[in-house]
N, C-alpha and C positions, 0 to 999 in steps of 0.2 A: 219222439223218435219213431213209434211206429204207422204214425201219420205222416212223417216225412218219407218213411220207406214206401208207404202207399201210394203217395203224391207221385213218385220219382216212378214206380214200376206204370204206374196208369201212363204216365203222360210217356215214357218209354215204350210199353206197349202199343198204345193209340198212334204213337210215330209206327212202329213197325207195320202197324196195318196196312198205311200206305203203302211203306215201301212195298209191299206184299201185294197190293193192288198197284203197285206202277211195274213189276216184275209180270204181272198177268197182263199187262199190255203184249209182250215180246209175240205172245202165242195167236198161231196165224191162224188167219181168218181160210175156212174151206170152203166157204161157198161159194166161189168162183172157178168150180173144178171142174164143171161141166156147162156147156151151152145151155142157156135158159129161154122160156119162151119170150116174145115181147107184148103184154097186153096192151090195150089201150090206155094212153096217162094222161090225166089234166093237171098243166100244170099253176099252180092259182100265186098271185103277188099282191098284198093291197098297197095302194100308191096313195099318198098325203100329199099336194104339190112337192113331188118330185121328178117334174119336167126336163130337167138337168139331165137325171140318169136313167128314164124311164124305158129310153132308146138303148141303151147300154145293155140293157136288161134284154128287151125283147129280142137284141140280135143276140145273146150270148145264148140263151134258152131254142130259139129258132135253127141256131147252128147247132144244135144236138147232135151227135151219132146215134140217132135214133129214128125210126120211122116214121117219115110225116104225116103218114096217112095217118100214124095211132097216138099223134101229139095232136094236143089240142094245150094252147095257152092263153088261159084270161088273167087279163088286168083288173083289178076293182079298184075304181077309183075312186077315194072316200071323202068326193067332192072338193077336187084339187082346186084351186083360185089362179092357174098358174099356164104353162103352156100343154100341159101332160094330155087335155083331150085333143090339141091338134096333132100334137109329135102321134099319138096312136092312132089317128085317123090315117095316116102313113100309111096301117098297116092293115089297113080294111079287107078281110076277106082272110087275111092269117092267120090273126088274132079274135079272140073274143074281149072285146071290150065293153064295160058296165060303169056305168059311172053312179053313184049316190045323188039324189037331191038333197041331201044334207050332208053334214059330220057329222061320225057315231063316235062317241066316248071310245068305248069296248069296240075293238077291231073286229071281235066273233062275231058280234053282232052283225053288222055287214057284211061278214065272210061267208055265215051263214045264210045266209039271203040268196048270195049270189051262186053257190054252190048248191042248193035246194035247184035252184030253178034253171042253172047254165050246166054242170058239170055232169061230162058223158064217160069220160074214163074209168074202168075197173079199179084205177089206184090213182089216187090223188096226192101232188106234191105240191107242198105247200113252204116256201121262201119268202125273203124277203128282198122287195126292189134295189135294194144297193147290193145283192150279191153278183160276185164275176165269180166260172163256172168251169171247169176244164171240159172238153166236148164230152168226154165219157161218163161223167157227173150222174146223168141221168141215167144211163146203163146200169153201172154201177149199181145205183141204191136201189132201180126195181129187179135185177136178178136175185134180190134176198129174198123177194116174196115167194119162199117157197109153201107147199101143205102147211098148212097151222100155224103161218106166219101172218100176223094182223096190223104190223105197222112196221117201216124201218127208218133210223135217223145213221147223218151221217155228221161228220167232224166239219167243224166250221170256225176261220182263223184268221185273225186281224188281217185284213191284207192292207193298212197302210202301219204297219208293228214300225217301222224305220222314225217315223214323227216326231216323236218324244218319249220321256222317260215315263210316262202314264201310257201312252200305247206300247212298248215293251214289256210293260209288266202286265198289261195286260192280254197282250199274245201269251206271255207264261202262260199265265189263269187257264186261258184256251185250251192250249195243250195238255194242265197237268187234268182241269175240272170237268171242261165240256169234250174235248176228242178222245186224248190218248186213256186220259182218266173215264172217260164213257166206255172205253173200251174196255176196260181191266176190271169194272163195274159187273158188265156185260159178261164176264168170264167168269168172276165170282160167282153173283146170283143168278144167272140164265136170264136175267131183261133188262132191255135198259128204258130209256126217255123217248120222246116226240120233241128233243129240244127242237126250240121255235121256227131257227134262218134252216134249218134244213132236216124235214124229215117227211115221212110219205107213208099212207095209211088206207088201207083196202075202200072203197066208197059204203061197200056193205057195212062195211066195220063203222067208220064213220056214222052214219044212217043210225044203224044199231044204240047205238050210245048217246045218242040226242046229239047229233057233231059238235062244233067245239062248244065249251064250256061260257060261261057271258055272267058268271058269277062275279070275279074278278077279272082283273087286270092281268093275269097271263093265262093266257086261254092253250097254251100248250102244257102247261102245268096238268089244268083242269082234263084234257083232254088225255094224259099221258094216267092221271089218277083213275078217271071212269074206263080208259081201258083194263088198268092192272087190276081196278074191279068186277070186271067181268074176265077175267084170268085170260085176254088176250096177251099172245106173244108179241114183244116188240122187240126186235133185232138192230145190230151196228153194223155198219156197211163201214170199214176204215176206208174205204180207198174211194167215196163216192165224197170227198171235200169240197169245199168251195170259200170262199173269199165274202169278207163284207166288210163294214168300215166303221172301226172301232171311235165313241170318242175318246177327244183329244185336250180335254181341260179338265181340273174337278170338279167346277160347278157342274156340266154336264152329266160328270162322271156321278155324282152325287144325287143327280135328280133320277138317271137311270137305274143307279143300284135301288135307289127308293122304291121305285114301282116293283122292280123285281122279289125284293122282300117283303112287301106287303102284297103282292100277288100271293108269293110262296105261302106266308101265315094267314091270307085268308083261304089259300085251296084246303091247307091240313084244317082249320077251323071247320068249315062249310063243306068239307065233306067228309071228315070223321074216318079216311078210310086206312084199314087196317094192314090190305094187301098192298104188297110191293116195298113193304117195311125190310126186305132184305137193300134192297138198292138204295131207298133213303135214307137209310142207318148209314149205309156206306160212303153215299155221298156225304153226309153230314160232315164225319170221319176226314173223308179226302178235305172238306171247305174248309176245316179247321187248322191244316195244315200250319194254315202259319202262324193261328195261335198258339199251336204246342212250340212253337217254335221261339215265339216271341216269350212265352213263361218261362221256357228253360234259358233264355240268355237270361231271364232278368235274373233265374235265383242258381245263375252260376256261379258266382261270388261265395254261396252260402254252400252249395254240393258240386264240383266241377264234373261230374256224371250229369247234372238236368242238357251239359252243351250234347250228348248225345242225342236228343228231339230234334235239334238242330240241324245237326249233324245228318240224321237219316232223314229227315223231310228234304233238305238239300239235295241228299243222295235220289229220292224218289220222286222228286218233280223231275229231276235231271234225266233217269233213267227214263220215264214215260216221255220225254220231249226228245230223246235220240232214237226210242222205239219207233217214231213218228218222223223222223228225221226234221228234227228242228234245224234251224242252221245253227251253226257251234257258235252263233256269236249272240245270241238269246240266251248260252248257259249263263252267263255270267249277272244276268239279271235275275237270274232263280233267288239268290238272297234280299233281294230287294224287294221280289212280289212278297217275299215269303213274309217281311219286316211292313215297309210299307202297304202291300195291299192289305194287310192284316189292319192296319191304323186306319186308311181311308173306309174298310168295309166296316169297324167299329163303329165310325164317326155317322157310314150310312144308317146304319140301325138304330144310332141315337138320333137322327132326325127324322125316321119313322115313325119311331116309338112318340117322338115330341108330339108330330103330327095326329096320333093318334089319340093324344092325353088331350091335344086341344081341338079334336075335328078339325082338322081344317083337310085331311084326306089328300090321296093322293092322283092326280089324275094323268091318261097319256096325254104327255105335250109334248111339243118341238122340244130337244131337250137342249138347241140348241141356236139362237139367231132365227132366219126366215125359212130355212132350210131343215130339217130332221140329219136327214144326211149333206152331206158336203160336198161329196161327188169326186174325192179327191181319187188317183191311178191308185189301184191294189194290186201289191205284188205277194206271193205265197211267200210266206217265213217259211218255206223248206229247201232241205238240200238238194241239190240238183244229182 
């Protein structure tokens, strides 16, 4: 009896965190109160034969509302096989373009290279090639660098969420884990992430810290750890979003969740670090979401009190994706992500964990066909 009272208040409690952290979404962002300077910015993308969208990319960054003088944008091309060094030959003289004589495994590895020896900007932003970008994008996320600000990331959201029932619930995830949820993070402990498709980090800062990480497979991980290890600030920009292209099958979905959580468990292994435990306790919290969710429908037959986890993780994906203005037609997949992505993420972590019992490792690859990305039109899952 008093293990079941236990069981019932934890998993009740651990739902209301959320909801607590999807309520500190609501609270507005101030740093757009006053006019900021505009430093110099480089903006850096590495390309994999993605010749398709490569163009896409360079006019959507090119059309910035921001000064050309103080933009400088390179490509690194991590020796495409494809059309991507002619389509940027286009663009000779606007662009900085760098191509690889080989493929690097580790993305940092090559990122690092080219950023040592190209990048002249005060503040470096760093995306990825299938992002579309609204013109202020770029405004946006470098007016956060204010005094004793050392990195800022911003919200980044399926733009093909319409596709299927696995890009739906994975727009949710978006919303509740990587934006809205980064933001409510952010409000809690005072810092958030350098998540990967969109965040931007002082070149000093950078420098300082041996730039990104080349331990593992997510080198924003790594990069977001050695900062919080040197007790640099990294701030959220809500309103500096932007667009990329979620997959659209399980197998895909399966090979990408792979690398991300064996990224994740080798950053905490391989570097042991202590700081920043307010944010990734919290995150952890928000990830589980839909396992408190999915425990309490199963032992609601036995206590019809466990349907409350439910009930408020429901409530607080919901509320952090209208804080963000989702369009109202994504609420409705909140129970889904909550149910199935909780099964699919399972399933990810047992073919991790396989992976790891029998080396066979995990490495970046196309996670899909000839293509990484697809190249398909992104539209913003928000209200108008």
């Amino acid at each position: 009896m008093v293990v079941s009272t236990l069981f019932n208040i934890t998993l009740i409690s651990l739902s209301l965190v959320n909801l607590a952290t999807a309520l500190l979404t609501f609270r507005r962002d101030k740093a757009h109160l006053k006019p900021k300077r505009r430093p110099k910015v480089t903006v850096i993308a590495r390309t994999w034969d993605d010749g398709h969208i490569v163009e896409r990319f360079i006019k959507n960054v090119l059309a910035q509302d921001y000064p050309k003088s103080k933009l400088q944008l390179i490509i690194a091309d991590d020796a495409s096989q494809d059309e991507t060094e002619r389509v940027c030959g286009k663009y000779r003289g606007r662009i900085t373009y760098v191509r690889a004589k080989k493929h690097y495994e580790k993305k940092a590895v090559f990122l690092n290279k080219v950023i040592k020896k190209h990048a002249r900007g005060e503040v470096l932003v760093n995306t990825d090639i299938d992002a579309v970008m609204p013109k202020d994008w770029l405004k946006n996320l470098v007016e956060h660098f204010e005094e004793g600000v050392h990195g800022v990331c911003g919200p980044v959201y399926s733009g093909n969420y319409n596709d299927n029932w696995l890009t739906k619930i994975r727009t949710v995830e978006d919303f509740w884990l990587f934006s809205s949820g980064m933001w409510g993070r952010y409000n809690a402990v005072g810092n958030a992430a350098t998540y990967g498709s969109n965040h931007a980090v002082r070149l000093e800062t950078l420098k300082e810290v041996g730039y990104y990480g080349t331990k593992t497979l997510t080198e924003d991980a790594e990069l977001t750890t050695k900062m919080w290890e040197r007790d640099c600030k990294i701030t959220m920009c809500p309103k500096a979003h932007l667009l990329v292209e979620s997959v659209d099958g399980v197998g895909s979905f399966m090979r990408e969740r792979k690398r991300w959580i064996v990224g994740t468990v080798d950053t905490t292994l391989k570097y042991n670090s202590r700081k920043g435990l307010g944010h990734s306790a919290l995150m952890g919290v928000n990830a589980l979401a839909g396992l408190f969710s999915l425990v309490g429908l199963a032992f609601a037959v036995f206590n019809v009190y466990l349907l409350l986890p439910f009930l408020i993780n429901i409530l607080a994906v919901g509320l952090s994706m209208v804080a963000f203005k989702a369009k109202n037609s994504l609420l409705f997949w909140v129970p889904v992500f909550l149910i199935a992505g909780t099964v699919l993420n399972a399933l990810a972590i047992l073919l991790a964990a396989k992976d790891y019992l029998f080396g066979e490792g995990v490495e970046w690859v196309k996670v899909e066909g000839k293509h990484y990305h697809k190249g398909v039109e992104l539209k913003a899952p928000l209200r108008k």
